[in-house]
TIGU-189153 format. One record per residue: residue in one letter; x, y, z of N, C-alpha, C in turn. Coordinates in steps of 0.001 Angstrom, whole numbers, plus 500000, padded with zeros to 6 digits. Example, Ala and Ser with C-alpha at 12.3 -4.5 7.8 and 13.67 -1.06 7.14 Angstrom:
2
A513190494310507800512300495500507800513200496700507800/S512850497750507080513670498940507140512900500030507870/
This chain:
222
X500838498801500000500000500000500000500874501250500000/X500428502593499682500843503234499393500955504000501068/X501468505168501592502175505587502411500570506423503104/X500137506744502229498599507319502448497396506255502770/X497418505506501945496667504493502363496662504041503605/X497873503511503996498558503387505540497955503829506341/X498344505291506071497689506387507399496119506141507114/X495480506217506513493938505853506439494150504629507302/X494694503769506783493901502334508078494263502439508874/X495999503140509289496372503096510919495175503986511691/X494491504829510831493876505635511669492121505457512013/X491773504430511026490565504380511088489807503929512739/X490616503750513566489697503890514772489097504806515086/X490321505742515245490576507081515538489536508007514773/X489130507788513458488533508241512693486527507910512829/X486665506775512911485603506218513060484667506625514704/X485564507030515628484972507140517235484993509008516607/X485841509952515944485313510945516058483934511223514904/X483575510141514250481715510669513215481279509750514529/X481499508745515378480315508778516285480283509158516926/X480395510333517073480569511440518612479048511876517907/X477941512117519039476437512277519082476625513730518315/X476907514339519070476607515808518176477044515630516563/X478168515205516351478912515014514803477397514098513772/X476741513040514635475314512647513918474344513520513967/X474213514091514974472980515330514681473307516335513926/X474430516836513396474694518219513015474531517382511379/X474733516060511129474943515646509688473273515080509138/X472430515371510299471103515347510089470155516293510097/X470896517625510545470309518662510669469167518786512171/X469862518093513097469045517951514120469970518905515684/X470430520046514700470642520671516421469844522253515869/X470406522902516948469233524318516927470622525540516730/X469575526091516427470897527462515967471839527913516969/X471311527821517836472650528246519254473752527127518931/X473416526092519436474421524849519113475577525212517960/X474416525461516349475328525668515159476318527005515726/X475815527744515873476795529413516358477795528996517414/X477604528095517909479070527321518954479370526535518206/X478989526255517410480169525202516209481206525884515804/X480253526844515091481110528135514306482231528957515168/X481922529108516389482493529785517592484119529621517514/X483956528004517513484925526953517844485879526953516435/X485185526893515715486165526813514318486792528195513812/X486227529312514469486812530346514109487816530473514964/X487669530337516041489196530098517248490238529170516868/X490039528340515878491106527524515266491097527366513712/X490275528011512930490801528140511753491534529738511555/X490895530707512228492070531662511968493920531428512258/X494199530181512647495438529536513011496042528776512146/X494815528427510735495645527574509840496674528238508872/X496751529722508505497788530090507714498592530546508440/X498693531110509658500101531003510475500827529644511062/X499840528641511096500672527607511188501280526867509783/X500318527173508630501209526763507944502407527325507139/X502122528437507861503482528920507483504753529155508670/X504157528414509858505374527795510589505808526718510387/X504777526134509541505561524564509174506426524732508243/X506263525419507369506734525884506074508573526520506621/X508589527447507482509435527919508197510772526858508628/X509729525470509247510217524599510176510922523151509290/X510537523053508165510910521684507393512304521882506968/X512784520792507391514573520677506367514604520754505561/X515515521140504962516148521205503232515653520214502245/X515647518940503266514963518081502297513579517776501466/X512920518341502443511391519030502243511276520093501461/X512143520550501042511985522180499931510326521867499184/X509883520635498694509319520057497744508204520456498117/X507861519709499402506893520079500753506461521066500824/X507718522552501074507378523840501508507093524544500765/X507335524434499296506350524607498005505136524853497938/X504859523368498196503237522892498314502330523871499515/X503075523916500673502474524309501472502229525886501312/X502754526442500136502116527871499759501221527623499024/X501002526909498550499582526662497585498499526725498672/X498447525905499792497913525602500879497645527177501498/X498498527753501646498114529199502241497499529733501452/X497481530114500120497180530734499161495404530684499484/X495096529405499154493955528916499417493051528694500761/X493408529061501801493622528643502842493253530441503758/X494264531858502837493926532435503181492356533494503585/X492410533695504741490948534701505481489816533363505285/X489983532695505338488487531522505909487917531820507185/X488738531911508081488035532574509218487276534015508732/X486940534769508130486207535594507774485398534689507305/X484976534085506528483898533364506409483138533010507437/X483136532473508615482926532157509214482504532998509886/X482808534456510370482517535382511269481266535656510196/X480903536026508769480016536006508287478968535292508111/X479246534021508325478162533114508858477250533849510133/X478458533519510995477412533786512490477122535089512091/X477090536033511943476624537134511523475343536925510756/X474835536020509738474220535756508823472510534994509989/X473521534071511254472961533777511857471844534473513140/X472612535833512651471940536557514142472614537006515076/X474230536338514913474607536570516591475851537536515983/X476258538249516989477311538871517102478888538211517014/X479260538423515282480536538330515156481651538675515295/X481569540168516077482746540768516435482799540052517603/X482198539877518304482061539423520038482800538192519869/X482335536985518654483704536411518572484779536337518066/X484676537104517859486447537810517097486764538127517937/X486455538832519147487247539235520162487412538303521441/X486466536952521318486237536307522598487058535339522527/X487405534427523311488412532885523359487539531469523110/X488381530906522461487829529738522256487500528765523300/X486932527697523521486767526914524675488084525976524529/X488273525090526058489732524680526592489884523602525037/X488895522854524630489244521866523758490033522369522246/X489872523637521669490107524071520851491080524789521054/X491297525261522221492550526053522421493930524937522649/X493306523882523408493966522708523519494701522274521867/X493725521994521030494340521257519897495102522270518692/X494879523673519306495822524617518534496944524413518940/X497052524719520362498327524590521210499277523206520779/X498480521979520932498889520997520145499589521130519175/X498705521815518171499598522096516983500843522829516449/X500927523649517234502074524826517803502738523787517839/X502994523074518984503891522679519901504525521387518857/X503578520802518153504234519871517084505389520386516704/X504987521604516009505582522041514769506807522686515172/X506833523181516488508174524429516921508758523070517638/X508134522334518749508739521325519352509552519903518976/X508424519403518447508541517905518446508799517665516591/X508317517653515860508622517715514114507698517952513500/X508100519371512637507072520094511755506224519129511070/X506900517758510704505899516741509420504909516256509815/X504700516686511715503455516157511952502414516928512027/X502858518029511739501602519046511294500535518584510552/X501148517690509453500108516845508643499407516128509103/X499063515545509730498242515183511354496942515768511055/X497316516822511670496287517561511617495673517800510305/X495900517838509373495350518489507825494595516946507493/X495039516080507522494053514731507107492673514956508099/X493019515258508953491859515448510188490586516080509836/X491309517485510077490548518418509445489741518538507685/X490253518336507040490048518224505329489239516977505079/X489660515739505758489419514309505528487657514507506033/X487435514961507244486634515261508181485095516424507356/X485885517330506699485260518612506073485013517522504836/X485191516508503706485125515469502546483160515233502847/X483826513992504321482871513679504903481657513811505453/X481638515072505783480498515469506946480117516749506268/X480672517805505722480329519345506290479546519344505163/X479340519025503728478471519331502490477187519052503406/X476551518018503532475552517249504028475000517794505343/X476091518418506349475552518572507440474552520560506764/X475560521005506101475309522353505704473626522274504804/X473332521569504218472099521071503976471463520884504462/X471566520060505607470617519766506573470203520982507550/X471357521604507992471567522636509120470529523454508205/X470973524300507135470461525024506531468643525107506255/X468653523995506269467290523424505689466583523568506900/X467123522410508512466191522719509261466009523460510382/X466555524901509907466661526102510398466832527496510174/X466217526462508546465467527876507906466628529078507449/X468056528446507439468986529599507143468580530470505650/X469691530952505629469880531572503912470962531214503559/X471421530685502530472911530311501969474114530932502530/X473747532127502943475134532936503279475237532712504753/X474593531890505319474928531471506865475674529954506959/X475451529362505722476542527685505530477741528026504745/X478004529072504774479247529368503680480757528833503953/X480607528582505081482064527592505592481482526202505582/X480635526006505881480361524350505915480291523912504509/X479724524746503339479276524629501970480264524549501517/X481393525335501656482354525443500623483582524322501087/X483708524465502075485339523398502528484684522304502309/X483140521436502325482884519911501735483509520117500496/X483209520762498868483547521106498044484632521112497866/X485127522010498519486501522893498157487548521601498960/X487643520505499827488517519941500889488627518410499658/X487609518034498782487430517198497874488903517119497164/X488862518263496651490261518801495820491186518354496839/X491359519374497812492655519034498742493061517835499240/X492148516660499427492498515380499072493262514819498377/X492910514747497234493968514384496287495299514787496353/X495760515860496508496528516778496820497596516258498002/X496660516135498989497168515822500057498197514227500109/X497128513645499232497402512318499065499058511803498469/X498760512797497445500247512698496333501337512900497419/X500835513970498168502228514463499001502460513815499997/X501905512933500758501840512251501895502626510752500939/X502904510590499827503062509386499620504316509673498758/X504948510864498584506348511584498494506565511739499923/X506292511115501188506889511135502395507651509790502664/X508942509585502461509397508065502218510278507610503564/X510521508686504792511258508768506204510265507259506906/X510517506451507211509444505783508154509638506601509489/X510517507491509953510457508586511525509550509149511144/X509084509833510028508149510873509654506914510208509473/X507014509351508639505698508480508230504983508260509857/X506014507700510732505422506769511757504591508357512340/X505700509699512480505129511046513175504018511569513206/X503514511167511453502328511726510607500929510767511313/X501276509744511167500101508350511842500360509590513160/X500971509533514519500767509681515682500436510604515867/X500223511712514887499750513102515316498324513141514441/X498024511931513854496904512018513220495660511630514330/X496391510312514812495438509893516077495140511129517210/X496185512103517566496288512657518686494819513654517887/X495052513778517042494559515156516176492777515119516450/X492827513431516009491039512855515778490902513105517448/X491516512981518113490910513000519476490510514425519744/X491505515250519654491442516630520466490270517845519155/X490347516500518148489197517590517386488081516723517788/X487576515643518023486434515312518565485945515806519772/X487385515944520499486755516636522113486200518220522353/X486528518635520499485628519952520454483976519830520858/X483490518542519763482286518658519523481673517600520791/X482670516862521419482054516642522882481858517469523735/X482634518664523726482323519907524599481242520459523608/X480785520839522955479463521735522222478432520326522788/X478450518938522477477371518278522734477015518083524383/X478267518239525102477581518471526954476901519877527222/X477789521217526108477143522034526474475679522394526194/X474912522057524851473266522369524205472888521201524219/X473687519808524411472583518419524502472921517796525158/X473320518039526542473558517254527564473027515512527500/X471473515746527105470576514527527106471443513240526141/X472184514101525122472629512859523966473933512508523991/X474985513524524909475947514088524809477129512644525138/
């Protein structure tokens, strides 16, 4: 198998316990209520405004040998840049006050798996930054087209309130592939093995987002 493939099965536990996290089924059925969705959004704006400075600490952080890598990973910014504005336009779209979270902090789980990510990349080895990007992207493939439909639908939005959920299902399709090629130009088994262990760490501390949103609005399912 190929080096990508790999990481798909080493990870499919990991993968599989964060879509059955209760809230991750209701939000892909359109079964939570708009407060809930506006703490989704809350949460992702506290950690997606972090993806083009981190990837351009990874970018910063890779050896010589990676030049190939740090290439790629401007394409990644390119694309990648002001998404968190999207998002503040959502909740805005929703009713609630988007400056308030632009200016407010994220909850411990999200601040947690940023910090995480930091600490990969300056600490322990930039290549496991990629960890995180299967997570996230692999995750957005899966869930966010469908849930943005549903959400939308049974809560009566207007298009311009799913505009992050709408577009990264879409738009993360592409980055797949993408991702794929480059993960399988990773030929280190130190790195390979890095990429698996920060992938698992990754599915956890991004599931323990949406376990904190599901104790906080659905205790009952949570």
């Amino acid at each position: 198998m190929s080096f990508y493939e790999n990481l798909l099965a080493a990870t499919t536990h990991e993968r599989n316990n964060l879509l059955a996290v209760p809230l991750m089924q209701l939000a892909a059925s359109g079964q939570i209520n708009r407060a809930a969705y506006v703490g989704f959004l809350t949460e992702a704006y506290h950690h997606v405004k972090h993806t083009v400075p981190l990837l351009m600490n990874c970018g910063a952080r890779l050896p010589e040998r990676y030049e190939w890598l740090r290439a790629a990973l401007g394409e990644y910014i390119e694309e990648e840049m002001g998404h968190q504005e999207w998002i503040l336009d959502d909740i805005k779209a929703c009713g609630a006050d988007g400056e308030a979270v632009r200016h407010g902090r994220a909850q411990m789980p999200a601040e947690l798996m940023v910090a995480y990510a930091y600490d990969m990349i300056n600490r322990v080895n930039p290549i496991g930054f990629f960890g995180m990007v299967i997570v996230l992207e692999g995750t957005s493939v899966q869930v966010a087209s469908a849930a943005a439909d549903a959400i939308r639908s049974s809560l009566g939005l207007e298009k311009n309130a799913v505009t992050y959920l709408s577009s990264h299902g879409a738009l993360d399709v592409g980055h797949t592939d993408f991702y794929a090629n480059l993960m399988n130009r990773v030929d280190d088994p130190i790195d390979q093995a890095m990429i698996i262990h920060s992938a698992k760490v990754f599915y956890q501390l991004y599931g323990d987002i949406f376990r904190e949103l599901g104790q906080r609005f659905f205790p009952e399912v949570a």
